[in-house]
Each structure stands twice: as C-alpha cells, then as structure tokens.
C-alpha positions in Angstrom: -12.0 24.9 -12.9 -8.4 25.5 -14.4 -6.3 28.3 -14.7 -8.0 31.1 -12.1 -4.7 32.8 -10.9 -6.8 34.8 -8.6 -9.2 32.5 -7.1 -8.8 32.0 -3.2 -12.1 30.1 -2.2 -13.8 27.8 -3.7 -16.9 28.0 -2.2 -18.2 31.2 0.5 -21.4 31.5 2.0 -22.5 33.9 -0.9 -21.9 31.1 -3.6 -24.7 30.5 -5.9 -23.8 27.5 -6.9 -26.2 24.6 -6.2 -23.3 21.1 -5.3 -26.1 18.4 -4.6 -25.8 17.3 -8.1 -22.0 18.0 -9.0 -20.2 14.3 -9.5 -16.8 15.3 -11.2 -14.8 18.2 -9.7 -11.4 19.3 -11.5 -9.3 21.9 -9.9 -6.0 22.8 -11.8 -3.7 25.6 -12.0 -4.9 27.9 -9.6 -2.2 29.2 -7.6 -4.0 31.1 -5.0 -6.2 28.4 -3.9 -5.0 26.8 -0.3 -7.9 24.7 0.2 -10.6 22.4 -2.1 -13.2 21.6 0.3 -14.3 22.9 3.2 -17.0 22.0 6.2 -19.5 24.2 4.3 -19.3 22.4 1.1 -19.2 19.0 2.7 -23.2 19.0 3.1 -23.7 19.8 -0.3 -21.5 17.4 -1.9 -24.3 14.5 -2.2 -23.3 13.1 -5.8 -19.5 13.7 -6.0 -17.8 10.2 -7.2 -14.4 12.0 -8.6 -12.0 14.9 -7.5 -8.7 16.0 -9.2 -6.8 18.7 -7.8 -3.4 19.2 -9.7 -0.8 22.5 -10.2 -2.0 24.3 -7.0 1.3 25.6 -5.7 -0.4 26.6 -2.5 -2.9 24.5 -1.8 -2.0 22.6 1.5 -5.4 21.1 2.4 -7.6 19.0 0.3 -10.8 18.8 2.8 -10.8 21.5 5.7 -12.9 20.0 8.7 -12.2 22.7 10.5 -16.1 23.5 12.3 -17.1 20.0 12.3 -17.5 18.2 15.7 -16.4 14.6 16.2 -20.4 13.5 16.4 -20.7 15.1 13.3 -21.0 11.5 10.7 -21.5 13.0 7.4 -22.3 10.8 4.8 -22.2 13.5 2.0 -19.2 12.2 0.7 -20.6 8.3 0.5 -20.4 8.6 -3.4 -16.7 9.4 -3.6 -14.7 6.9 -5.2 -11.8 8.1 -6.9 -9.3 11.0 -5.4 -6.0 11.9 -8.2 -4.0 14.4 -6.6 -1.0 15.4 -8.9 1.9 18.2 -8.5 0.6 20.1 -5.3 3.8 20.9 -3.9 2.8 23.1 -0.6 0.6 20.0 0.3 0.7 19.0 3.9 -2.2 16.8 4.4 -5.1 15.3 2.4 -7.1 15.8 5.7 -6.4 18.7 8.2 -7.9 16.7 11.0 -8.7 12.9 11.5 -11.8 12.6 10.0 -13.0 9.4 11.6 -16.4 9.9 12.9 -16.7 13.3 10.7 -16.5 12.1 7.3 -17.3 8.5 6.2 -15.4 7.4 2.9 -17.0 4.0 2.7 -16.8 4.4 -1.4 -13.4 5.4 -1.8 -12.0 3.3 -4.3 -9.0 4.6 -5.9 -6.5 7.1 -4.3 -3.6 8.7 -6.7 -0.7 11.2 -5.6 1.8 12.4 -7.4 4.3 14.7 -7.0 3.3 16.3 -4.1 6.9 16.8 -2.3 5.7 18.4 1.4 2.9 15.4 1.9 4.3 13.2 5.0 1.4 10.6 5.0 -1.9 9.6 3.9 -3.8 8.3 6.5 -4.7 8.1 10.4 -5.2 4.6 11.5 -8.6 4.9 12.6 -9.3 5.6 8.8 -8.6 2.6 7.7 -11.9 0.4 8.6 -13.7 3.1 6.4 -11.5 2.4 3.8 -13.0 -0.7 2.6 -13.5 -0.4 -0.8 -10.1 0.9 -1.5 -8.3 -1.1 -4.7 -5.8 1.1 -5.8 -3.4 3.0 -3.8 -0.8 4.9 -6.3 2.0 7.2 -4.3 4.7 8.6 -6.6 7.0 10.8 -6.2 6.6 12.3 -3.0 10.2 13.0 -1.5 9.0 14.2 1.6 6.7 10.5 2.4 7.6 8.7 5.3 4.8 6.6 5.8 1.5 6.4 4.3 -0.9 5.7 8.1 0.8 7.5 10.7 -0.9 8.7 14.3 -2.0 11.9 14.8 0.7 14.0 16.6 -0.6 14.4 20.4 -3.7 12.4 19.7 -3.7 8.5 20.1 -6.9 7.1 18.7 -8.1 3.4 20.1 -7.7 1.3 16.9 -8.0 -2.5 16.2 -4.7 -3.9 16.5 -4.6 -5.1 12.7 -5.4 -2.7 9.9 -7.5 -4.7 6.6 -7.3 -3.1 3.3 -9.9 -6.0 1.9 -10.2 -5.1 -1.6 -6.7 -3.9 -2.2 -5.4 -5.4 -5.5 -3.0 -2.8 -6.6 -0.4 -0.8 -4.2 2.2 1.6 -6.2 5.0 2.9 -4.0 8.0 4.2 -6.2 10.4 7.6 -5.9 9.4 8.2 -1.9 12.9 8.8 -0.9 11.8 9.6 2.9 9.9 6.6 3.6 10.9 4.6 6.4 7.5 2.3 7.2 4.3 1.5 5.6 3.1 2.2 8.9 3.9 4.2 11.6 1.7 2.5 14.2 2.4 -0.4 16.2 -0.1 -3.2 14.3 -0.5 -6.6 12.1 -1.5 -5.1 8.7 -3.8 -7.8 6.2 -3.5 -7.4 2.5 -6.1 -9.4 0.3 -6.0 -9.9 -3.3 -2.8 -8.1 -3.4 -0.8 -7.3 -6.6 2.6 -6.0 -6.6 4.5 -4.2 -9.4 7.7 -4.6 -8.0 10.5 -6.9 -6.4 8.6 -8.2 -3.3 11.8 -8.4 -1.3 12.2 -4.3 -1.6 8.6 -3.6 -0.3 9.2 -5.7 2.7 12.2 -3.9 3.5 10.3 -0.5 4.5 6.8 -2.1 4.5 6.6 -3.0 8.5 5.5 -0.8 10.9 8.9 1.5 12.4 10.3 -0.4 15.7 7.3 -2.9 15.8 7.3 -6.9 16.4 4.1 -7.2 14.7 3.2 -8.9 11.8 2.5 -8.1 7.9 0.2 -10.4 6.9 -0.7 -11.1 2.7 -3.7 -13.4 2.5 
C-alpha cells in the first residue's frame, strides 16, 4: 500500500479482505493513516513474517491493543520476524500498551527504525523474555530516543532482574542525541554473541541502566 493520501484505516469491520494468508505488509506514504494494526486485525494476521511502515507523517501507533485484555495470549503474530520502520515522524510508540501476555513475538528477529524523531523507546521490560530470537536491533536517527526498554509510566511490571537478548549479534545505535541509558530499569543486562560497529568505550558510556549499580554483562 503506498501513496493513499486519504486512507485513515487500514482495516474496519466492513473489510473484505481475507489476512490469514498475507506474509509481507508495506505501508508507505499515506499521510492520513495514524495506526497499522489494530486488535481486530491481530487474529487474522496468521502468516505475516515482514512489516514496513515508512513516510506516515501521522501515524503514531504501529499495533493498537486497545480491546485486548491482559489474558488475551495471541499467537497470531508467531510468524513475525522482521519489523523496518523508517521516517514516521509523529511516532510515539511501536506498542500503545505493554503487550506482554497480549501479544507473543517469539519470532521477532530483526527490528529497524529510522528516522522516527517523537519515538522515546522501544520496549517494556517485560518484553524482553519474548524477544528471544531477536539478532539485529538497528535505531538511527531518532533525536527524541532516550532509552530503548523503559517502564511503563504508572505501571511497574514484576520482571527478572537481568534482561537476555540471547541471539543478539548485531546492535546499531547511532544519531540518538537524547539517549541517556540503554535501559531505564534497574537490572543486569546479558548480551551473547554480540557484535559492535563502534568504539566499545562510547556504548558503555550511555549503555547502563540511568542511576543503577547493576551490572552489563557481555558473554
């Protein structure tokens, strides 16, 4: 889907379209989209391994949970492996609640965002564990980025005290003028297999969790 000035919804009750086969979505260049997927869609979405979203100036959700209850556990999304989200400037948040417990993304391998200058972070802490699979994790560009997990405001979610990205072998942080931490909660973060692109001594510096004696661990 690219270039629909108009569109406003991807998907409405009235939608003919049939999802449970769909595996690559591409959404570009339509301006009056605000979100990509919603809790209606999310049941359908058996087969989808790749999702793009880029030049939505108003999109500021990717995936609207918004009618899904905590005991929800849909696994529709068990396919998806590879999110690129590039140039969404009215972006506030991948998520617009903590999908822990809604929305398993056990097959998540590659996350990409680009350019996307109102995101403040990635991920809630209790997201992580689901996040096993993840290898690449590619931020650019984000002036606004002050750390990529960070707690959900007014909601503290029991956690394990150390955070594993397992399968992690390539982490891209560059132009995120705002960012402060890698993590915003108090924790020992393990990194396996891990490749950096840059001078190690300047990821350290921002890497540790803000006004926390715990340790960052690289196994």
């Amino acid at each position: 889907m690219a270039g629909l000035p108009n569109l406003e919804d991807l998907w409405t009750d009235e939608s003919p379209l049939g999802l449970s086969n769909l595996q690559l979505l591409t959404v570009s260049s339509c301006k009056s989209l605000s979100k990509v997927i919603n809790s209606r869609s999310l049941t359908k979405l058996h087969k989808l391994h790749t999702l793009t979203v880029q030049a939505c100036i108003s999109v500021q959700e990717i995936f609207d949970l918004d009618g899904l209850g905590a005991d929800a556990n849909i696994e529709t999304l068990s396919e998806l492996n590879t999110i690129r989200i590039v140039g969404l400037v009215s972006l506030r948040c991948i998520w617009n609640k903590n999908p822990c417990g809604i929305v398993k993304f056990h097959n998540l391998k590659k996350l990409h965002v680009y350019n996307c200058h109102n995101l403040r972070f990635l991920f809630f802490p209790s997201m992580v564990q689901s996040l096993a699979q993840l290898r690449e994790l590619c931020v650019w560009n984000c002036k606004n980025m002050e750390a990529i997990i960070m707690e959900e405001e007014g909601l503290r979610v029991e956690t394990s005290e150390t955070l594993v990205f397992m399968m992690l072998t390539n982490l891209q942080l560059a132009n995120l003028e705002s960012l402060t931490c890698f993590s915003r909660k108090k924790c020992k973060i393990d990194f396996f297999f891990f490749f950096f692109g840059f001078i190690i001594e300047d990821l350290l510096r921002f890497i540790h969790p803000c006004n926390a004696k715990d340790d960052i661990v690289f196994v």
